[in-house]
Each structure stands twice: as C-alpha cells, then as structure tokens.
C-alpha positions in Angstrom: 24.8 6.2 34.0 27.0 8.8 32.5 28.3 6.5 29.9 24.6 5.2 29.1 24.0 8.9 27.7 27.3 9.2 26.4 26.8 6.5 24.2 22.9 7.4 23.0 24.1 11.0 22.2 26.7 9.3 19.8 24.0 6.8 18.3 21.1 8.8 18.4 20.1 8.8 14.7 20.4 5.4 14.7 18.2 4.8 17.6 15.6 7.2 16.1 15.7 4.9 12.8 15.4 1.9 14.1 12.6 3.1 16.6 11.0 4.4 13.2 11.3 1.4 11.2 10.1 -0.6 14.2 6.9 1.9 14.3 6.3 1.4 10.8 6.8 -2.6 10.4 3.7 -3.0 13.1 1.8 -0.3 10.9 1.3 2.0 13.5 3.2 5.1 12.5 0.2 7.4 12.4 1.6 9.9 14.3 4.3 11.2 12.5 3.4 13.5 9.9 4.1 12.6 5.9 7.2 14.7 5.1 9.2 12.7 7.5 7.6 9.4 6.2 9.0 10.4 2.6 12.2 10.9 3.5 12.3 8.0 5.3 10.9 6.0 2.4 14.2 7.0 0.7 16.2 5.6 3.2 15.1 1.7 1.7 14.4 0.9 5.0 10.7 0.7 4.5 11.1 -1.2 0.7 8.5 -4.0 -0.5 8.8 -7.6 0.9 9.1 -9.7 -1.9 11.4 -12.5 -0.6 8.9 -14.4 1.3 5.3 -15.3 -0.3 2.6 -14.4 1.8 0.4 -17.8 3.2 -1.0 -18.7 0.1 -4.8 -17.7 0.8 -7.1 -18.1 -2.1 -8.6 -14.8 -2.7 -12.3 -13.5 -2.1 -13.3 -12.0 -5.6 -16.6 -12.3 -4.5 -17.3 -7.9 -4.0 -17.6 -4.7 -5.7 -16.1 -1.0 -5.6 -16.9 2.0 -7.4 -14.8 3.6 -9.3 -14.5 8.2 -8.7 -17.0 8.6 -11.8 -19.7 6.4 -9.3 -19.0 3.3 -12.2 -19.7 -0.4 -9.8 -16.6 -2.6 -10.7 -16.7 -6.2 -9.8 -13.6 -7.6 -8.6 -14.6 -10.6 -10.9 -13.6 -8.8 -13.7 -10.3 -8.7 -12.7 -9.4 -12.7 -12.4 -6.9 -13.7 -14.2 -4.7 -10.4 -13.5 -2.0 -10.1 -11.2 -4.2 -7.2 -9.0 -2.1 -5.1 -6.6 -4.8 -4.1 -4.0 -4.0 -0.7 -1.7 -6.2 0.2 1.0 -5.7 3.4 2.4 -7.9 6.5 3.6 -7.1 10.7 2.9 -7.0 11.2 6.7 -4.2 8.4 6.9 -0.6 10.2 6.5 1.4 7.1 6.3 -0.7 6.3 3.5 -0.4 9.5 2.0 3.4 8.8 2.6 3.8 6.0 0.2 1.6 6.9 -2.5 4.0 8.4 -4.9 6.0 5.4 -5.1 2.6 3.7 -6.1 2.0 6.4 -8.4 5.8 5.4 -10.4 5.3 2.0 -10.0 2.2 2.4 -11.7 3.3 4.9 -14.5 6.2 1.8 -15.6 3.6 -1.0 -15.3 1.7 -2.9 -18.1 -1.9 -2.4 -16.8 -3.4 -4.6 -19.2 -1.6 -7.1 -17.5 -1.4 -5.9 -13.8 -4.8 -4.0 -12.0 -4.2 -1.8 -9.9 -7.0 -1.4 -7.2 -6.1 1.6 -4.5 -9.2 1.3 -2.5 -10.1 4.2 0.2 -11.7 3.1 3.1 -12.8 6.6 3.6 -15.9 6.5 5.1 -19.3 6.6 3.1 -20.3 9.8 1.9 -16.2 11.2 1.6 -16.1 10.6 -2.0 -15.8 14.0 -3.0 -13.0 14.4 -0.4 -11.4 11.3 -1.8 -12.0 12.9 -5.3 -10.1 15.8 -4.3 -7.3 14.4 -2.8 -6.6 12.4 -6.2 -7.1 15.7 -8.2 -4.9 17.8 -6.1 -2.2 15.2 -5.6 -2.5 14.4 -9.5 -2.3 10.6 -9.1 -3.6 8.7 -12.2 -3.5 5.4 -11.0 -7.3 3.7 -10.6 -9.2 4.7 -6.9 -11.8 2.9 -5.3 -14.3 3.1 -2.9 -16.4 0.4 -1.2 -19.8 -0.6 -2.4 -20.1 -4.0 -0.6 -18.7 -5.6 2.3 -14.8 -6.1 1.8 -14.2 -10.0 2.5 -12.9 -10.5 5.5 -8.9 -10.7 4.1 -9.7 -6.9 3.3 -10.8 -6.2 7.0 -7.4 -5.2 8.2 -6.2 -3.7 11.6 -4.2 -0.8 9.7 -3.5 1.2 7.3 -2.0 1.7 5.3 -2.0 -2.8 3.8 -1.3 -3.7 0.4 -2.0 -7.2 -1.1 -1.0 -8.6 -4.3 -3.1 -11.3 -6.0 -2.1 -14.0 -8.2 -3.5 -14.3 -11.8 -4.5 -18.0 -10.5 -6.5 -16.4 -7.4 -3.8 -16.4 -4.5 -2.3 -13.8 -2.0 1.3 -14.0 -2.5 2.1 -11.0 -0.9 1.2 -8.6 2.3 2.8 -5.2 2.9 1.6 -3.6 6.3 2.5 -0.1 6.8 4.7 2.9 4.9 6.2 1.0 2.0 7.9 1.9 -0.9 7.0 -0.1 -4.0 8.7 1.7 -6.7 12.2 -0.7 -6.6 13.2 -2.5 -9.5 12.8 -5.7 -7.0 9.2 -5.1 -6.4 8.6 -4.7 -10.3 10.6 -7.7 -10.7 8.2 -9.4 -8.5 5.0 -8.1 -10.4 6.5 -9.3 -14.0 7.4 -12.5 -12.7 4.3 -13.0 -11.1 2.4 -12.3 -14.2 4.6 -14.7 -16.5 3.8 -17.3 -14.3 
C-alpha cells in the first residue's frame, strides 16, 4: 500500500491530466471552472480531430437562427459553404473555455468561403445576456440563436459540440467537448475541405 502512494505522489500531474482529458473527451467537464480549461487547451491535449471523418451524415439545412440584431438566417443560404457550426450556451464554462481559439481561427479564415455559425442554446428570452457576453468578451465571429427546431443532428447531449459541414451537404467532422481549433492542422482541414 505504501508503494501504491509512493508511486501516485510521483505521477500525480500526470494522473490529474489524463483524468482531465478523459473528462473532457466524454464532454462532461462542467465542473471545472474556465481558467483551468485554458490552460489546459494549451497543453494540445484537447486539439481538433481531423484525422478521422465523422459518419458521413447528410446535413439538415432545413432551419433558421437569428442573428444578435434579431435578423432570421436560413441555414439554406449557407449551402455550398464549408459551415463550422458551434453550439454552446453563456452558462457553459467549457464552452467559454474554447472560444478564443474559435475567435483566431476565425480572424485567419476566408469567410466568404467558410460560415461560421456559433449558435447559443441559451434559453429563449437570454438574448440580451448572450448579447452581452459577445460584447464584453469582444468576439467578432457571427452568433446565433434558435428560431426553429434544431434538426435532430443539432440535438446533442453536451456542450460544448462543434460540427463541420461539407460544401456538398455532409458532416465530416464532430468535436465533443473543450477543444482547441486554432492549429494549423484544423485550418488545414477547413481549406482542404473547401477546395474540394
């Protein structure tokens, strides 16, 4: 037993990351507060998948969002874009967590050619809260909110989930919980997808 503690005392941190990163791959790392997600964004542990394409399911456009100025957007108008869709809420702190590294991925991103759809599934009435949040935090990429009924790809068991969308229609990626998405791999994986 003595040797059991003797050798967690020595391997602690590591323990503690992989425990994190185990947290964080199931997407329920909700109880550990944002600072501590940042830093372990850094780490690379928690980077974008973009070795393995996600099933190949054709994607829903069939919904709308609003836009913070109360403007209806249809998803519609967006086919034919690669679309990087992020659904997250202000009261979710590993959402909160990776949101910078959306907001440089964004800034070095030809949006003509990729959309960017960060959509809050803060509940109805919240706007001015999800308003806020984008003000205070100074983000500039676009923010949602929903209108309609999100398809039931959308209808995810955590936050926060990003998807990326094909310009032909299909879901070629899935990122579940705290990622970081500003890598030169990820961006990679956007162009390429949009040369296609």
């Amino acid at each position: 037993m003595h040797s059991f503690i003797i050798l967690i005392r020595k391997n602690a941190s590591t323990i503690l990351v992989i425990v994190l990163v185990a947290i964080t791959l199931t997407g329920n790392l909700g109880f550990i507060m944002t600072p501590e997600q940042s830093l372990l964004l850094k780490t690379g542990a928690m980077n974008a998948n973009t070795d393995l394409r996600y099933n190949q399911e054709k994607f829903d456009y069939g919904f709308s969002v609003k836009d913070l100025k109360g403007n209806t957007v249809s998803l519609e108008s967006l086919k034919g874009k690669v679309i990087f869709i992020n659904l997250w809420a202000t009261w979710c702190g590993p959402c909160r967590a990776e949101m910078p590294t959306i907001q440089k991925l964004y800034n070095e991103i030809d949006h003509d050619k990729i959309a960017f759809v960060m959509l809050s599934l803060d509940k109805e009435g919240d706007e001015q809260k999800v308003i806020n949040y984008i003000e205070k935090k100074e983000f500039t990429f676009p923010v949602y909110t929903r209108l309609s009924p999100l398809p039931s790809l959308l209808k995810v068991p955590s936050i926060p989930t990003t998807f990326v969308i094909s310009k032909d229609g299909y879901v070629i990626s899935q990122n579940v919980g705290t990622t970081n998405f500003n890598t030169k791999k990820f961006k990679n994986f956007l162009l390429e997808e949009n040369s296609r």
